[in-house]
N, C-alpha and C positions, 0 to 999 in steps of 0.2 A: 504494500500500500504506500503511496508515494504521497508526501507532506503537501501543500500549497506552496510552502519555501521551496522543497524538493524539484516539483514542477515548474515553479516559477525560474527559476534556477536553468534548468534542463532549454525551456523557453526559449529562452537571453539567447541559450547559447547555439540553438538552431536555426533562430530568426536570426542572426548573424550571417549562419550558412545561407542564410535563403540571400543574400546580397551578391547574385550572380553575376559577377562584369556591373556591378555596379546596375543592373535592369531592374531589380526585383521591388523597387521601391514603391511601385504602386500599387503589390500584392502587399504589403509589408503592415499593412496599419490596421489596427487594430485586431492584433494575430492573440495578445493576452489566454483568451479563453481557450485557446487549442493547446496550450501547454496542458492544461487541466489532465489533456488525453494523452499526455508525450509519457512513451515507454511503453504503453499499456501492452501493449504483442507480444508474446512470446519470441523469441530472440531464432526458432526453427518454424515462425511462419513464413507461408510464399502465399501472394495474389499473382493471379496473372489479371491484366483487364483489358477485354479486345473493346477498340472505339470500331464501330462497324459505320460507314460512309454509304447509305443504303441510296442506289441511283447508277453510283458509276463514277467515281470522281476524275475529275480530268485532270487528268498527271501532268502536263505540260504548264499548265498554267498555274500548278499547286508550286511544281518544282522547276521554274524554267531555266535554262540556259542564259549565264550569266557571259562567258570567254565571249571574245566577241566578233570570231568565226561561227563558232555556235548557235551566239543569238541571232545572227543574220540569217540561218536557215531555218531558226525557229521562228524568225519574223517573215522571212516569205513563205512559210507556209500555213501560217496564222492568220495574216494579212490584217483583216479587223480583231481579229481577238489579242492580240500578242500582247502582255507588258509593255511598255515603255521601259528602256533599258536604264533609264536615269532613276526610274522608280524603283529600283533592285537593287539601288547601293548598298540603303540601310540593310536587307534582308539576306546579304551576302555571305553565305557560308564560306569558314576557311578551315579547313579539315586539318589535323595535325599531319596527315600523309597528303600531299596534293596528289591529286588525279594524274593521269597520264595524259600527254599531249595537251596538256596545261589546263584541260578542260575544268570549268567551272560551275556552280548551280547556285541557285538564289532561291529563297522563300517568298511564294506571293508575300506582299505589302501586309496583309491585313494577318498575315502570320508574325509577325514581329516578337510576339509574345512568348519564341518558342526558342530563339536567337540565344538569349541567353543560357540555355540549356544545354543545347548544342555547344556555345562557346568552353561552356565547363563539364564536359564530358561526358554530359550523362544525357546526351540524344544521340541517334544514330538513326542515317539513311540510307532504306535499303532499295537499291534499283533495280528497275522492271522486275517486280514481281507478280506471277501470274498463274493461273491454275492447269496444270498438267497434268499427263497421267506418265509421262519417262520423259529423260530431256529429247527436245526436238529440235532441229535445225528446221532451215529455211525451207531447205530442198527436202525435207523427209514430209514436212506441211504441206510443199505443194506436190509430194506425187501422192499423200496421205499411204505415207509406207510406214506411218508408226500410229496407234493409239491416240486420241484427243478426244479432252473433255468435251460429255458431248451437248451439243446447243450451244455452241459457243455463240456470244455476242448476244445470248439471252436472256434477261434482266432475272427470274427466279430460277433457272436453272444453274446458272452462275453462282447467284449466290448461296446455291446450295451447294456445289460443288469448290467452293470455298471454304464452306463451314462446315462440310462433312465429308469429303472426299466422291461424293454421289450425287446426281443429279436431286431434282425436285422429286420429293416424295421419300428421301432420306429419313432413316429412324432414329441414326442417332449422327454427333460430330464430334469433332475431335476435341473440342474441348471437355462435352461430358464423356467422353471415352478415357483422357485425364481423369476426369473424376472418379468414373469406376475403377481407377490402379489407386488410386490416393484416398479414397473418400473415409477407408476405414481408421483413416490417423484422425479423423474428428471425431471430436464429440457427440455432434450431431451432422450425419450421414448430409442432411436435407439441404443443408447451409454449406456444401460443398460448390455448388453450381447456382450462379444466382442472376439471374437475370430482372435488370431496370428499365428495362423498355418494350415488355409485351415476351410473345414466343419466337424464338430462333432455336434453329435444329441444331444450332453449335452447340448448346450445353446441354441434350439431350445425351446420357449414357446408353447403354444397355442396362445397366441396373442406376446407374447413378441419374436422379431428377431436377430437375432445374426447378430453382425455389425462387416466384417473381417478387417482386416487393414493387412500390409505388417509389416518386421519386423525394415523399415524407416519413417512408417507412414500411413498413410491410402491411400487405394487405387483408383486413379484415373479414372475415367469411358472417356472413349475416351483417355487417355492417358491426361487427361486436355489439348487437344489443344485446341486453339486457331482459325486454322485455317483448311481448312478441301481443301487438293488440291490446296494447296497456297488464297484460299479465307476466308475471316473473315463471308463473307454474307452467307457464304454455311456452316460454321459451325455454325454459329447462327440459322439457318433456319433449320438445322438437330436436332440442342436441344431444339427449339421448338416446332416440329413435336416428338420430343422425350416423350418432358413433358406436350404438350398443352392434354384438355382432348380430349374425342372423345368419339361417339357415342356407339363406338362397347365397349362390357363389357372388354374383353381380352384387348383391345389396350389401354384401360380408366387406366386398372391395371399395364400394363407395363408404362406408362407414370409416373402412381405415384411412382412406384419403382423407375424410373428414375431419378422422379425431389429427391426422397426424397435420392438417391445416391449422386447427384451432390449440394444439400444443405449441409448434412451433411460432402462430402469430405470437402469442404471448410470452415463450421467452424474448424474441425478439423484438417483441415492445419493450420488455424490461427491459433486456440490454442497453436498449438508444433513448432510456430515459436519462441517463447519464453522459450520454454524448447529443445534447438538443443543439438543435441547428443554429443557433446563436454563437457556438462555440465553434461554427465551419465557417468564416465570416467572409473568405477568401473568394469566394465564389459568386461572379456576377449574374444578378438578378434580370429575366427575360431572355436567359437561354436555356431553351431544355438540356441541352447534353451535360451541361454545367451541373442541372441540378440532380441531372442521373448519377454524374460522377461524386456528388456531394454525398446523396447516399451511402455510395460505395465506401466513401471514406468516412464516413458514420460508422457503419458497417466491421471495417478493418479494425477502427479505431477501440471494437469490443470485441475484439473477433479474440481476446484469450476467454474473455466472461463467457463467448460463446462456446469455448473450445475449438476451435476451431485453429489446423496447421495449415490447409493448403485448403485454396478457394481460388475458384475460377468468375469472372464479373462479365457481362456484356451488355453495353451500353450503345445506342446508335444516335446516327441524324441521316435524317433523308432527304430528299431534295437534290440529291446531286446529277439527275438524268435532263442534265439541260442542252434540250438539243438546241434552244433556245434562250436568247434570253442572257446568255453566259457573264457575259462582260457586267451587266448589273445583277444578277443574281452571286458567282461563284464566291467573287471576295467575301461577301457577307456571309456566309455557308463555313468558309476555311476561320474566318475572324472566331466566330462561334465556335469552332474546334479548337484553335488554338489558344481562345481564352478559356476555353475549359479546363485542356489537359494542363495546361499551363495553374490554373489554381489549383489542381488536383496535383500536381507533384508538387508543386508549396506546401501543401499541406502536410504529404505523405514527409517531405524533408522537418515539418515545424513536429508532428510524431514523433521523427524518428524512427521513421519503417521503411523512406526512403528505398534503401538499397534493399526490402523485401518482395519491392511490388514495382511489376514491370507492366507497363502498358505501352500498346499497341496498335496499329491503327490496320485496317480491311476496307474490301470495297469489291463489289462487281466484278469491276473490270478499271478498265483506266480506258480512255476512248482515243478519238483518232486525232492525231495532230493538225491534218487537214480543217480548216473550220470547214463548217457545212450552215452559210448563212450566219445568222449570230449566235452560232452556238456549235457542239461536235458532236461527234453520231458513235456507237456503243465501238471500244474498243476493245482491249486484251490484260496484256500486262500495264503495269503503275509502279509510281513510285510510292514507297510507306514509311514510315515514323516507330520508331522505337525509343522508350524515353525509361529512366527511372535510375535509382542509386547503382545498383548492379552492370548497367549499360553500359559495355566499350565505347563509349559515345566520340564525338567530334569527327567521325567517320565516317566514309560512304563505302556501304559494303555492295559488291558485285560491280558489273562493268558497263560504264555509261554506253547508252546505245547509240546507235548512226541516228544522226537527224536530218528526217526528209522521209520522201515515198520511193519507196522499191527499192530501198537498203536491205543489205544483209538480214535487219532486224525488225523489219516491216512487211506483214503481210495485205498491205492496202492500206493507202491513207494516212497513214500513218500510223497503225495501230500497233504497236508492240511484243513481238514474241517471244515471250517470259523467256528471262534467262537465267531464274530463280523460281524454283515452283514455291509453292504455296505449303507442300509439304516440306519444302526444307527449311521455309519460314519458323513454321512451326513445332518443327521437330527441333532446333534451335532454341524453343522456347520451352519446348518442353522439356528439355536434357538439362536445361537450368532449372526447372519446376521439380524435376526429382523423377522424371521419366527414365527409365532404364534402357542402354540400348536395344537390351532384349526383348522390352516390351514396345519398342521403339512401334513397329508394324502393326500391333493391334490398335495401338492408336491412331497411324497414318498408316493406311494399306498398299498404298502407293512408293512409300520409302524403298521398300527393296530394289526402286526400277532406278537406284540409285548411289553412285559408287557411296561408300560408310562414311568416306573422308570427308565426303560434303553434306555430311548428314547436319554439321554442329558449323554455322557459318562462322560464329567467332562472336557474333555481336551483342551478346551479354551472358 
């Protein structure tokens, strides 16, 4: 049990950390109440938390080409969509290994937030990453002489074959496939897989369940009343017929969903009476993903009260399928992401769990570089964000692609063919999660089609 002086103490000395390159100062005020939480974790937890970009996000103009042979092919083939090159100074990444062929990358404008992170090591950029089923050249796509995900370039098939190695209609994905190797080091099995923003097949196990929660807390089954038609006897007699067993097999199994909803809301009420949102202060008001991730880190911040070693979180935003519209919609969309995660690792560093909880970012697809009107059309591979205490960060892991149509690394348009699957993304992530390599393939079915060496890419 840790003092007020104790935590106060602890505070000082994290909120100090949080002075990244000197950026972090407008996350920095009014931090007091989150020491309250600092330490609380067990010292052998891991979060993983995937931010899921539901639409399709456009890589090009997330992560544009900065050198400035580079940006000229990314500006003529952009035409109306491109950055402005003068707009990309502030958001300039400078990797501790520069890139080859001098090549350089910048953060759209309205990512700013995320700069400092990066600067201090604990972000990482992974390029073209994309969903496969073995690696594929240029030439093996066009004579289709190897395996590919299939329906490519299709907004729900995609993303199911991102988050589960399987098209639409997938039972479970690789994040609750984690869960069912790890779920038995918790306390409570349920609070393993938790999803803040509705159902995704990513946290579905074979046995392990994804536990939803709202983005105030966990969700109450009856509304937690009390009374049911002004009577106390009639809603106790409704939640006993809810949870008692019974004969028949179907009613036996609803009852246990039941009881096992209304046990678990209420430890996890208790839990987050102790960590009230007052004490997450970091976190700007009028974005949802902000407030999903605000949970999350409500969540963490009890996750030893809960028992809980290892939990898996997924949180999204949508909106990113702008075939349309781009130029005024996308900044807005990324600002939103990166002032999320960006108050969501403040937070995790003003804890102190920082380097326990690695968050991540997914997507569709990434689309075509070619504009199509004011906006781009469903593409393949993307670039993604890896951030947290643990992160090799200041890096760009894998190898920048040709830019332009009918490159090596273009199958139309400009669309990108992955030169990092999705499984190696995440088997990367899961080998730091506590995944074995042995269990490597029942998590990711797909890894075997893949030499071992490149199972673990290096970036956290």
């Amino acid at each position: 049990m840790f003092t007020s002086d104790q935590s106060r103490r602890a505070f000082l000395k994290r909120s100090a950390a949080l002075g990244i390159a000197g950026g972090a100062a407008p996350f920095v005020t009014n931090l007091a109440a989150i020491g309250e939480a600092a330490a609380a974790t067990a010292s052998d937890y891991k979060a993983l938390v995937c931010v899921f970009l539901f639409g399709g996000n456009d890589y090009a103009n997330t992560l544009p080409p900065y050198d400035q042979a580079s940006y000229n092919l990314y500006a003529a083939a952009r035409q109306n969509l491109a950055h402005g090159r003068d707009t990309l100074a502030a958001t300039l990444l400078n990797p501790s290994t520069a890139l080859a062929g001098g090549r350089q990358y910048a953060l759209s404008p309205t990512m700013a937030p995320l700069v400092p992170i990066f600067d201090a090591g604990r972000m990482a950029v992974v390029l073209n990453v994309g969903t496969l089923v073995q690696p594929t050249t240029k030439a093996q796509y066009t004579a289709n002489s190897v395996r590919l995900p299939p329906k490519l370039f299709s907004h729900n098939d995609q993303q199911s074959y991102w988050q589960a190695s399987n098209p639409e209609g997938a039972t479970s994905g690789w994040g609750g496939r984690m869960g069912d190797l790890l779920q038995s080091g918790n306390g409570t099995a349920t609070l393993t897989c938790i999803n803040a923003t509705g159902n995704a097949v990513f946290l579905s196990g074979r046995t392990a369940i994804p536990y939803s929660v709202g983005t105030t807390g966990p969700i109450a089954l009856l509304n937690n009343g009390s009374t049911l038609f002004g009577s106390t006897a009639a809603a106790s007699t409704l939640r006993t017929l809810m949870t008692g067993t019974n004969a028949n097999m179907f009613a036996n199994e609803h009852a246990t969903v039941s009881k096992r909803a209304l046990d678990t809301y209420a430890q996890v009420n208790a839990a987050l009476a102790s960590a009230p949102v007052a004490n997450f202060p970091l976190f700007p008001t009028g974005n949802n993903l902000a407030s999903q991730l605000q949970i999350v880190a409500r969540l963490i911040s009890v996750s030893q009260e809960l028992g809980a070693k290892r939990q898996v979180f997924f949180v999204s935003q949508g909106g990113f399928d702008l075939h349309d519209n781009l130029l005024a919609q996308h900044p807005g969309l990324l600002g939103n992401v990166a002032n999320a995660i960006r108050a969501f690792y403040d937070t995790t560093v003003a804890l102190g769990v920082a380097d326990r909880v690695t968050t991540f970012t997914g997507s569709d697809f990434g689309r075509t570089l070619q504009s199509n009107d004011d906006g781009s059309d469903h593409g393949w591979g993307g670039m993604h964000f890896v951030a947290g205490g643990a992160v090799n960060g200041r890096r760009f892991y894998g190898t920048p692609p040709a830019i332009g149509n009918n490159t090596p690394d273009d199958v139309g348009q400009g669309r990108l063919l992955p030169t990092i699957s999705v499984d190696q993304y995440a088997s990367t992530l899961a080998s730091w999660f506590g995944v074995s390599a042995s269990n490597m393939s029942t998590v990711l079915p797909n890894i075997g089609n893949y030499n071992p060496s490149t199972w673990n890419l290096g970036f956290v």
